[in-house]
C-alpha positions in Angstrom: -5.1 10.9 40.4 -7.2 13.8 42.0 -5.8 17.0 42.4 -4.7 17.4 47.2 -7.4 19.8 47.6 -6.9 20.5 51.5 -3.7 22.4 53.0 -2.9 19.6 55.8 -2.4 17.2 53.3 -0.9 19.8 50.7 1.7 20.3 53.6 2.5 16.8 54.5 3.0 16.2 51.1 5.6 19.0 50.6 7.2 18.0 53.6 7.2 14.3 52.2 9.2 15.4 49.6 11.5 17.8 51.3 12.4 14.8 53.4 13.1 13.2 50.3 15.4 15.2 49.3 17.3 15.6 52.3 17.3 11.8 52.6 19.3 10.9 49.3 21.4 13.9 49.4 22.5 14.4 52.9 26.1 15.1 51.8 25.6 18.2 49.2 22.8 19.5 51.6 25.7 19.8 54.2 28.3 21.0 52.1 25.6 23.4 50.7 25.1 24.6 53.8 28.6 24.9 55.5 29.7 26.8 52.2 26.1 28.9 51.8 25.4 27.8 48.5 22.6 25.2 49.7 20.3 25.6 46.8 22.7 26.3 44.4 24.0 22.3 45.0 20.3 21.1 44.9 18.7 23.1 42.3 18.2 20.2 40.5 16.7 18.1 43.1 14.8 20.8 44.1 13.3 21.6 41.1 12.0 18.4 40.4 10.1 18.3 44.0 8.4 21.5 43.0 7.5 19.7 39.8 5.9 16.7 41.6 4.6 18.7 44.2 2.9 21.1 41.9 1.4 18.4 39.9 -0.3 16.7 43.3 -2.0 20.1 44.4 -5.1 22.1 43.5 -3.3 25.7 42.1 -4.8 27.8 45.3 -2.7 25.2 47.5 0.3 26.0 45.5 0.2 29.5 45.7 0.4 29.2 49.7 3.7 28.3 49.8 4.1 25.3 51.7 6.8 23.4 49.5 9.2 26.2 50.0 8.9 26.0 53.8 8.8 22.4 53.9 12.4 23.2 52.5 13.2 25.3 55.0 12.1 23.3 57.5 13.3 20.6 56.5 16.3 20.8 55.1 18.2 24.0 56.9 16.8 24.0 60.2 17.1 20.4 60.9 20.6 20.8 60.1 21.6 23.5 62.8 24.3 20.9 63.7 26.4 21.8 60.7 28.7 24.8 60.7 28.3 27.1 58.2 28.3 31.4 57.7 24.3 30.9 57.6 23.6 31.3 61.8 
């Protein structure tokens, strides 16, 4: 499979799989989040996105950091509903 080699599709990928992850772990994100320790409880997860994600994108892409504010996006801001010491 060719290297994503263009930054819309680099980000919709990483926000593909940030909505992956917050999909099949909706319970640890919130109790991540209402006890700040967020990517503590989904390092794991986590990690493997950034493996999948950096395996599906040309290196420049990468460096641009979209997978890491696909995450933010994604999985802390769409949460604003949940209490925690964060806001």
């Amino acid at each position: 499979m060719a290297l994503i080699e263009n930054e819309k599709d680099a980000r919709r990928l990483a926000r593909a799989i940030a909505s992956d992850i917050a999909l099949y772990n909706e319970d640890k994100i919130a109790e991540g989040l209402s006890k700040d320790t967020l990517f503590e409880v989904i390092a794991e997860e986590v990690e493997e996105g950034r493996t999948h994600y950096k395996s599906r994108v040309a290196p420049a892409l990468y460096g641009k950091n979209f997978f890491d504010r696909a995450l933010v996006d994604v999985l802390v801001r769409s949460k604003g509903h949940v209490s925690s010491p964060i806001w």
